[in-house]
C-alpha positions, 0 to 999 in steps of 0.5 A: 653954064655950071660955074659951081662945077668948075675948078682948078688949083696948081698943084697935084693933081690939078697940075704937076710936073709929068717930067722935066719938060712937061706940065700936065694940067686937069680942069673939072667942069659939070658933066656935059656942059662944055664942048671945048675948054681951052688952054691959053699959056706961055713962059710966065716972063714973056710979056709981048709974045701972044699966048699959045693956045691947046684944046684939052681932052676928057680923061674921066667922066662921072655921074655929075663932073668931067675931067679934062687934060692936057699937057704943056710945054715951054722953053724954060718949064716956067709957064703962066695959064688961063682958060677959056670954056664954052658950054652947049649954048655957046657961051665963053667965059674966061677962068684964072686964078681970080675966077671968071671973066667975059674974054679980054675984059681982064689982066691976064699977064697979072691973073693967069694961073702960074706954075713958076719953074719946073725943078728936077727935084719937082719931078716924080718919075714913078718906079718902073719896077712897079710899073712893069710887074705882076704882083703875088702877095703870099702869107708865108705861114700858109703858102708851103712848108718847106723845112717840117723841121721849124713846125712850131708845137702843135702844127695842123696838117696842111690843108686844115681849117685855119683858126686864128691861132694855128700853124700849118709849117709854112716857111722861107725854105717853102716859099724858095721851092716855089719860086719855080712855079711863081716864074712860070706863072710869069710873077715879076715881084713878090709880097711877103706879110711879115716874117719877122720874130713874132708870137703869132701866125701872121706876125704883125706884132712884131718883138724883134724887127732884125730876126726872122721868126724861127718858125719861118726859118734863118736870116740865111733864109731869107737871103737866099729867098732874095737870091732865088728871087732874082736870079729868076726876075722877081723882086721881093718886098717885106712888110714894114709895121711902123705904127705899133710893135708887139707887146713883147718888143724889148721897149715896150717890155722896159716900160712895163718893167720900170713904168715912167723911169723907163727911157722908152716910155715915151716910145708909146702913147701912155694913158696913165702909170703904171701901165698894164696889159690888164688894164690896157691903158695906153693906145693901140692898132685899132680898138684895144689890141693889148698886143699892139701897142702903137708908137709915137712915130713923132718921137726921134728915137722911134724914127732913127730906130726904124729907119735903120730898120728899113736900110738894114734889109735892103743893105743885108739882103738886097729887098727891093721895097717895103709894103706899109702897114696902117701907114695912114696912121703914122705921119707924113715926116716919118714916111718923108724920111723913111724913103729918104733912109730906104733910098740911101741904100737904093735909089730904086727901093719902093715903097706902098703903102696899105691905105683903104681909101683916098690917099693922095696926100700921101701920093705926091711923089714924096712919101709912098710910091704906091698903095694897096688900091682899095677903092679898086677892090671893093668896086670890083666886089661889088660888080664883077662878084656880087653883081650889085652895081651897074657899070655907070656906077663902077665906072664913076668908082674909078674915074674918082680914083684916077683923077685925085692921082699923077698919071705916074702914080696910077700906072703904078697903083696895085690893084688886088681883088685880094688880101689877108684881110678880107673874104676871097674874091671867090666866095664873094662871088658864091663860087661863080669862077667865071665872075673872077675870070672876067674880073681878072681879065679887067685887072689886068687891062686896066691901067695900073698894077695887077696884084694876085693873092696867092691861091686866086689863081688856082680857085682857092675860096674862104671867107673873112680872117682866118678863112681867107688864109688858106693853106696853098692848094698844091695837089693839081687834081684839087687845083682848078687847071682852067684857072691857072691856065687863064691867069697864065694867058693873062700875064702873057697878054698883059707882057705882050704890050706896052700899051697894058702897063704904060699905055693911056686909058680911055673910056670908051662905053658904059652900059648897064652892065657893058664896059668898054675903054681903049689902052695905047702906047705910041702906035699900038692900041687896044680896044677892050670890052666887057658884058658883066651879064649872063646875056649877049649884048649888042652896043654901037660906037661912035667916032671909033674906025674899026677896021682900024683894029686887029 
């Protein structure tokens, strides 16, 4: 037995309240050593009682770990547990919060692990919205131009090469007109990257958070946007950046104007005065960005600021979240309180968060609803479209992100194949439309929330910023229709069931380059496979009845 592979703590996401009356519980142990791991538990008051006992289930398995679940319950949602496993060769240790015993060699009524009450306020019940929608991210400067009368100076006829600082017209009054075609694609919410006052094309140095930049339209734009949107079914999302603000943001203006008699001054991380662009000698986005001066969103003034920032466009407009950007860099009390203020206005506001990695100290239930996923991402790249993993490989990549989240935090994780900020799933793939068929297909049966970046669904291509911010393909002779059409089938399929957006995930086959894993809900269950290769593969099942299928 591996005891150095085993392990468990109370707390997310080794135990965690899946509702008021549920305890959901993982233990990991070293792949294929065990073959039972058991659960021993009761009300953490009942002294006389004997323990019930449940087998628990693998839920993910890797290369080196297996993950193994199972859910409890007890009258008053205060619970006290222990373990017991055994291996191959048959032995059976007990483990508890003080490690491993021989059974019944120990106090178990003093050493069990406890998870002492389960709380309404414990309980994180995950946003439904996100669980049932179909996600369309649009760059609204390239998605279409619906008001040629707001074109900045200078703008390139749309369908031209994009450079990092041109302007093809797109605008709110485009994004309206499209509406139409986003609720036949069957889009349930819309993300738009800011619209906000701002000197560039992709405005994420934002100078005034309260106005919508001219070239995008009127503040009575983007109400009515909202209003479309919902009278079709689809929820809109704006784009929230809270680590750094434009240069030309009234507050950082005042600290170049008065330096350190300024009341803003410490509003920013300033290296030293006077300060200057030039110089650029205060702290930035990323590296030295002079026209993104990062905030202290530890300052109170900063916090109070934003978060009314936050409730104004949902009281104003009625948008139904906010996408976060570099939200891993601004700290956990200013995200506590932003959902606190964003909630204010509507219980049901949702927040995701743009992280690039592992992010579940900012996933408890507390803070983000979701994120942008990733890990998801890059390991769909490097299977489906470049071909450079093996199933084993991919399927650890993913295993890894399931496990360090709430089951109620997965279901809801957006799972894009693209984004602003990076080459588009197509030219990854060298143009091999297939590859993004078959990935898209995985997307949208696999446990978690589609997410579409405009143009994917029509074959549009391009490589790293600016490339990748395309203009939207609307001429249908240059659309791929073969395309548009299979993503329409799949968000019919996905729709068509339950099992798809709330359903339990199971793997079920790996191969080298075959994939295989069940999704159910109640009494419907769907077995998926997939053969990342140009040849048939012939594979064989164990413990799955198929005449049991349709």
């Amino acid at each position: 037995m591996n005891k150095h592979a085993i392990y468990h703590l109370t707390d997310t996401p080794w135990a965690y309240a899946r509702d008021e009356d549920t305890l959901a519980l993982r233990i990991r142990t070293a792949s294929n050593d065990m073959r039972r791991v058991t659960v021993f538990y009761k009300d953490r008051y009942d002294w006389f009682s004997p323990w019930l006992q449940k087998d628990l289930e693998i839920m993910a398995k890797t290369e080196l770990f297996s993950y193994w679940t199972t859910d409890l319950k007890v009258p008053r949602n205060r619970y006290r547990y222990f373990f017991e496993l055994e291996d191959q060769n048959q032995e059976v240790v007990s483990y508890d919060e003080q490690g491993f015993e021989a059974p019944g060699t120990t106090n178990r009524e003093r050493n069990a692990f406890q998870f002492a009450y389960i709380g309404p306020a414990d309980v994180y019940h995950g946003k439904d919205h996100l669980v049932d929608s179909i996600v369309y991210q649009i760059f609204p400067e390239r998605f279409h131009n619906g008001d040629p009368s707001n074109d900045p100076e200078g703008t390139m006829p749309w369908g031209g090469l994009p450079r990092q600082r041109n302007s093809f017209g797109g605008d709110l009054k485009g994004i309206i007109e499209k509406i139409d075609y986003l609720e036949d694609l069957g889009i349930d919410l819309i993300y738009l990257t800011p619209i906000f006052k701002s000197s560039s094309n992709h405005k994420y140095n934002i100078s005034d958070y309260y106005a919508v930049d001219p070239q995008f339209g009127t503040l009575e734009d983007a109400k009515e946007l909202v209003r479309v949107a919902h009278k079709a079914g689809i929820r809109v999302f704006f784009d929230a950046v809270f680590n750094h603000t434009g240069s030309d943001f009234f507050a950082f203006q005042d600290v170049l104007e008065k330096q350190d008699q300024s009341k803003y001054y410490d509003w920013y991380h300033i290296d030293s005065f006077p300060v200057s662009i030039e110089k650029l000698n205060y702290y930035t986005f990323a590296n030295k960005i002079s026209t993104m001066p990062k905030l202290r969103t530890e300052n109170p003034e900063v916090r109070d600021y934003f978060f009314e920032v936050g409730r104004y466009w949902i009281r104003e407009i009625g948008i139904d979240g906010w996408r976060l950007d570099v939200c891993d860099e601004v700290d956990h009390e200013f995200w506590h309180g932003f959902r606190k203020a964003c909630e204010e206005e509507n219980p049901k506001a949702a927040l995701v968060g743009e992280i690039m990695h592992e992010s579940s100290a900012f996933l408890k239930g507390k803070e983000l609803d979701s994120i942008m996923n990733y890990p998801f991402l890059h390991a769909m790249i490097d299977f489906f479209a470049k071909r450079i993993s093996n199933a084993h490989h991919f399927m650890d990549i993913l295993a890894r992100n399931r496990i360090i989240y709430m089951n109620q935090i997965t279901r809801q994780m957006w799972n894009l194949l693209g984004s602003h900020d990076i080459s588009r799933f197509l030219t990854f793939a060298k143009g091999e439309k297939k590859r993004l068929k078959l990935a898209s297909a995985f997307q949208f049966l696999y446990i978690g929330t589609p997410y579409i970046y405009y143009g994917d669904e029509v074959g549009l291509d391009g490589g790293h910023d600016p490339l990748c911010r395309r203009c939207m393909e609307w001429d249908e002779a240059k659309q791929d229709t073969s395309l548009l059409s299979h993503y329409k089938g799949l968000i019919k399929l996905r729709k068509s069931s339950a099992a798809f957006s709330r359903g339990d995930f199971k793997e079920v086959l790996r191969d080298e380059a075959v994939i295989g894993f069940s999704r159910k809900w109640e009494e419907e269950e769907f077995l998926c496979f997939f053969n990342n290769s140009d040849q048939d593969q012939t594979f064989s099942l164990k413990g799955v009845q198929l005449s049991h299928w349709n």
